[in-house]
Backbone as ProteinMPNN parsed JSONL, in Angstrom:
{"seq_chain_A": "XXXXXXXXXXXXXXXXXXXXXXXXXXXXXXXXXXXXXXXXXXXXXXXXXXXXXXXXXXXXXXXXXXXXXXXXXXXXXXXXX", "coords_chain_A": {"N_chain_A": [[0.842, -1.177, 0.0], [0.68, 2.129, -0.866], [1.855, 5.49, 0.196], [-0.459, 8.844, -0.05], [0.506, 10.829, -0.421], [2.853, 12.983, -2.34], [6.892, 11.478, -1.997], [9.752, 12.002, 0.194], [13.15, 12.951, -0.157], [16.135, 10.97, 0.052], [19.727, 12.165, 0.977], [22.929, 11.535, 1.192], [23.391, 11.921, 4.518], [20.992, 13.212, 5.03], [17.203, 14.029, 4.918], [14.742, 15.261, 2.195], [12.191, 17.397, 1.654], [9.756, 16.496, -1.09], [9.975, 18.174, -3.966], [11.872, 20.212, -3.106], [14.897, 21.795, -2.864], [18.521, 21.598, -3.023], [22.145, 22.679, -2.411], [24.394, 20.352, -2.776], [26.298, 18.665, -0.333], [30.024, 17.315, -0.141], [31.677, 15.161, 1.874], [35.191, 15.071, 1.755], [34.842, 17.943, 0.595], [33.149, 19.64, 1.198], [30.532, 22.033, 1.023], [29.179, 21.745, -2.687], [28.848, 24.384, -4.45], [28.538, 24.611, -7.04], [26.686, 22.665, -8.103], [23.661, 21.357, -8.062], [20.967, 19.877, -5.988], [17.655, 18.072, -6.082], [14.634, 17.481, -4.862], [12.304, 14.851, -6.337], [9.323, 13.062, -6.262], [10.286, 11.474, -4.274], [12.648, 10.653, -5.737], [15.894, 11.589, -6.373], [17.551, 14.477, -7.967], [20.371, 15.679, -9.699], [22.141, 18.47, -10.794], [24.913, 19.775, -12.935], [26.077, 23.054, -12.659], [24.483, 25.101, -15.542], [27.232, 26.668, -17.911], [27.852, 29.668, -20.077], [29.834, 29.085, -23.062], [33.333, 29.326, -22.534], [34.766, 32.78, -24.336], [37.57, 33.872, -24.28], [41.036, 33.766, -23.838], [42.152, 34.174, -21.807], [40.647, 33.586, -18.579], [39.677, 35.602, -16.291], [39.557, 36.593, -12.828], [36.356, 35.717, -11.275], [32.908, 36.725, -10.996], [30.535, 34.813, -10.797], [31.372, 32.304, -9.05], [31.327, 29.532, -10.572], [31.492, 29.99, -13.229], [33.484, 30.751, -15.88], [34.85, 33.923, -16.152], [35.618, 36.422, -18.594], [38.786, 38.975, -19.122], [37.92, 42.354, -18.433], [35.536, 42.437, -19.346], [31.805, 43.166, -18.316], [30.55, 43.183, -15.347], [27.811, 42.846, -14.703], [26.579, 40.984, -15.251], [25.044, 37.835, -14.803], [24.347, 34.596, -13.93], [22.607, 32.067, -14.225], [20.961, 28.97, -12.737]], "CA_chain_A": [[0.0, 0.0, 0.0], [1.878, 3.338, -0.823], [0.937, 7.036, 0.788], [-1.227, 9.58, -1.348], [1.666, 12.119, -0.442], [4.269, 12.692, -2.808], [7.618, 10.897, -1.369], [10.677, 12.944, 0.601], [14.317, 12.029, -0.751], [17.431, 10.987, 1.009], [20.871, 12.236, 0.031], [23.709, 11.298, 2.491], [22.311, 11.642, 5.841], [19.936, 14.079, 5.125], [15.93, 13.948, 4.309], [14.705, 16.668, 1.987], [10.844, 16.95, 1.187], [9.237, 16.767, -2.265], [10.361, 19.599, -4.691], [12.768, 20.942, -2.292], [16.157, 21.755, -3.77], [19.616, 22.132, -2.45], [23.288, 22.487, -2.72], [24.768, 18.748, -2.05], [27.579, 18.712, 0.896], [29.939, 16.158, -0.372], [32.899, 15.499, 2.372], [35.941, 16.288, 2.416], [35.782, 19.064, -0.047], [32.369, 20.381, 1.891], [29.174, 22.071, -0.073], [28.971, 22.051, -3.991], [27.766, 25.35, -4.863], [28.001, 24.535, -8.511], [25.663, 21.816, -8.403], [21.84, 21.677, -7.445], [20.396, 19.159, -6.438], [16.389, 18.581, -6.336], [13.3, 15.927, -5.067], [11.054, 14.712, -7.2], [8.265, 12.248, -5.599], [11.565, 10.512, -3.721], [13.832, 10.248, -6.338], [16.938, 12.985, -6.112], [18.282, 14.804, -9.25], [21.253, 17.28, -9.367], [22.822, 18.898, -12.128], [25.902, 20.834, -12.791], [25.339, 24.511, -13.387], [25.626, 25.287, -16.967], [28.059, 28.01, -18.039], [28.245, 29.58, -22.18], [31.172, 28.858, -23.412], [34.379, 30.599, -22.708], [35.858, 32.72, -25.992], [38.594, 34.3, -23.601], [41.834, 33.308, -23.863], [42.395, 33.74, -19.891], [39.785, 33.934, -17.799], [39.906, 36.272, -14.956], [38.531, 36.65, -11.281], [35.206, 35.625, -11.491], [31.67, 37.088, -10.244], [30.495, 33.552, -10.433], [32.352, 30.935, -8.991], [30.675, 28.346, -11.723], [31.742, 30.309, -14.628], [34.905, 31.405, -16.432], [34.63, 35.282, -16.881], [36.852, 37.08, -18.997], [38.945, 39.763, -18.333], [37.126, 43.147, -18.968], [33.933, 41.771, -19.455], [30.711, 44.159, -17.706], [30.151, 42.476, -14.201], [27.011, 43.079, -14.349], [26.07, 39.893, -15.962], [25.322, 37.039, -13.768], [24.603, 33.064, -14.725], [21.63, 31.267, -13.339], [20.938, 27.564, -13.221]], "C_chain_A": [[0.894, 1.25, 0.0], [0.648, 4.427, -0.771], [0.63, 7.467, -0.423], [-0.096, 10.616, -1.522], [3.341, 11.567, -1.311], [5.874, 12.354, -1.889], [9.113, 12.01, -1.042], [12.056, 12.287, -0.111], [15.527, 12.022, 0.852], [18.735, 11.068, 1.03], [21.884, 12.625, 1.24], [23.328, 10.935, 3.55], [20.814, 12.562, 5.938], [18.787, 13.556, 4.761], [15.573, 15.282, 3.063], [13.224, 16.179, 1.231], [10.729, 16.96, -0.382], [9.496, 18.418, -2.534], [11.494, 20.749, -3.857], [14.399, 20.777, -3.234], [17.292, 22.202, -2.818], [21.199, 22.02, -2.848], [24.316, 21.278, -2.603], [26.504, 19.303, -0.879], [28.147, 16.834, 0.458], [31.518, 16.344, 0.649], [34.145, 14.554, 1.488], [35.957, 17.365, 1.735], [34.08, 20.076, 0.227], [30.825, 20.939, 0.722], [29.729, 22.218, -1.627], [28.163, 23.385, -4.529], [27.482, 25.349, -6.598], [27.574, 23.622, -9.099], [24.724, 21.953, -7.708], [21.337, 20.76, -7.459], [18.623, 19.475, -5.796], [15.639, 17.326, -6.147], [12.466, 16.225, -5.643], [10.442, 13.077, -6.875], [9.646, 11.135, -5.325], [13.1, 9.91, -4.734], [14.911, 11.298, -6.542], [17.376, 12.808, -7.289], [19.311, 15.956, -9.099], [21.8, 16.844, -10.852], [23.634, 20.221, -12.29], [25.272, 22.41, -13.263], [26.122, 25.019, -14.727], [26.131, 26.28, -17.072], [27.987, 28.207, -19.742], [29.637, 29.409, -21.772], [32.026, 30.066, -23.522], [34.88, 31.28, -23.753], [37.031, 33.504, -25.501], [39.893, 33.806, -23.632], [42.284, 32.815, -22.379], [41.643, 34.325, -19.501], [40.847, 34.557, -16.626], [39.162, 36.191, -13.863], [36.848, 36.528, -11.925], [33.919, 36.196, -10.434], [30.453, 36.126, -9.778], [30.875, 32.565, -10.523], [32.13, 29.789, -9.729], [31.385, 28.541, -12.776], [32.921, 30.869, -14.368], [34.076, 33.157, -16.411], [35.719, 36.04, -17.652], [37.497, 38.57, -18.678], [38.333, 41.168, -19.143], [36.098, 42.954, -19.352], [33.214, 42.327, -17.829], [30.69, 42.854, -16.277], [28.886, 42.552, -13.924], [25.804, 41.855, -14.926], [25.521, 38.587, -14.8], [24.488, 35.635, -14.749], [23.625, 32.469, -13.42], [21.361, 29.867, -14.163], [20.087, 27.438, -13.456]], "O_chain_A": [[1.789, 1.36, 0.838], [-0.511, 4.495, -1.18], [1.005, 7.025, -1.509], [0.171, 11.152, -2.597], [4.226, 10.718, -1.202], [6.002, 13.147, -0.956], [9.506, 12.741, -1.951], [11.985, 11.153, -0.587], [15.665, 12.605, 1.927], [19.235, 9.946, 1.113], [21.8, 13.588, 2.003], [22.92, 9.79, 3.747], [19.886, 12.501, 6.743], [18.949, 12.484, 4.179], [16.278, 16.286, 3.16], [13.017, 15.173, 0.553], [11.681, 17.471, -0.972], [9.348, 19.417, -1.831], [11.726, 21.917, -4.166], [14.798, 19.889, -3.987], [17.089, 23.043, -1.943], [21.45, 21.162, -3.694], [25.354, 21.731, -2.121], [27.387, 20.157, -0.968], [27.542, 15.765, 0.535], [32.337, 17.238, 0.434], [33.942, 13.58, 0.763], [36.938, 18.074, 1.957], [33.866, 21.074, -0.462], [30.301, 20.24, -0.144], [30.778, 22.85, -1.751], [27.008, 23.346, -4.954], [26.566, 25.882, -7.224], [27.776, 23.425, -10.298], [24.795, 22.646, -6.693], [21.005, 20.307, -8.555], [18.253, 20.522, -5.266], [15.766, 16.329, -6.858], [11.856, 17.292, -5.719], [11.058, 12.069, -7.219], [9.917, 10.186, -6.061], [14.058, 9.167, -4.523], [14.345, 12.174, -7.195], [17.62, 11.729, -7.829], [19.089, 16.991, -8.47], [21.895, 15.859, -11.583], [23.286, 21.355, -11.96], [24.319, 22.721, -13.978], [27.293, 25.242, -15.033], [25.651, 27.154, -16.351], [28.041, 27.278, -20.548], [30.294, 29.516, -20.737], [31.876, 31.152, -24.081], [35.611, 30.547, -24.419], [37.676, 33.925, -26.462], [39.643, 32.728, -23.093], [42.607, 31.718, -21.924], [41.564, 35.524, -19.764], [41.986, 34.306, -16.232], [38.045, 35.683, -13.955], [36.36, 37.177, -12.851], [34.016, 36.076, -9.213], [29.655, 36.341, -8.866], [30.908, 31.84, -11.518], [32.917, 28.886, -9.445], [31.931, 27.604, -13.36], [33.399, 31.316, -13.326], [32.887, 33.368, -16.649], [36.792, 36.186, -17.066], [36.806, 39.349, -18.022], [38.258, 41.127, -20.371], [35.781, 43.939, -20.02], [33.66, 42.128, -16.699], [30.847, 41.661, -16.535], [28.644, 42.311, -12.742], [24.575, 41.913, -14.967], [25.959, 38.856, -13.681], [24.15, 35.7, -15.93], [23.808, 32.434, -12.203], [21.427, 29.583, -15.359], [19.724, 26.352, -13.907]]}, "name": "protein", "num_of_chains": 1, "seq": "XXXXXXXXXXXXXXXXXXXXXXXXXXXXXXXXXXXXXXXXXXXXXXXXXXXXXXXXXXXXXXXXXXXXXXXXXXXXXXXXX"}
């Protein structure tokens, strides 16, 4: 017999309810901020965060730690997953 309520997931030690999303903590190198992960009726999905493609020769300091940015390039840009 299975509940009417969509199912919570379980990723490491944690619980995390239906549709809830988070950053995964993987030890020793601590949270992933440039992955996401995400429940869906108990089954967990994560996925890297995409970036466009670099045409920079050398990237510089970045405004998000996911992405290359190049150097002189507007900061005013930002990169969502």
């Amino acid at each position: 017999m299975q509940a009417d309520a969509p199912r919570a997931c379980r990723f490491g030690r944690r619980w995390y309810l239906n549709n809830e999303s988070w950053h995964p903590s993987v030890p020793p190198f601590g949270e992933m901020k440039c992955i996401l992960c995400w429940c869906v009726s108990g089954e967990t999905h994560c996925q890297r965060q995409e970036c466009p493609p670099s045409a920079c020769a050398s990237p510089a300091a970045r405004d998000n730690p996911c992405c290359a940015k190049c150097r002189g390039e507007c900061s005013a840009r930002t990169w969502a997953p």
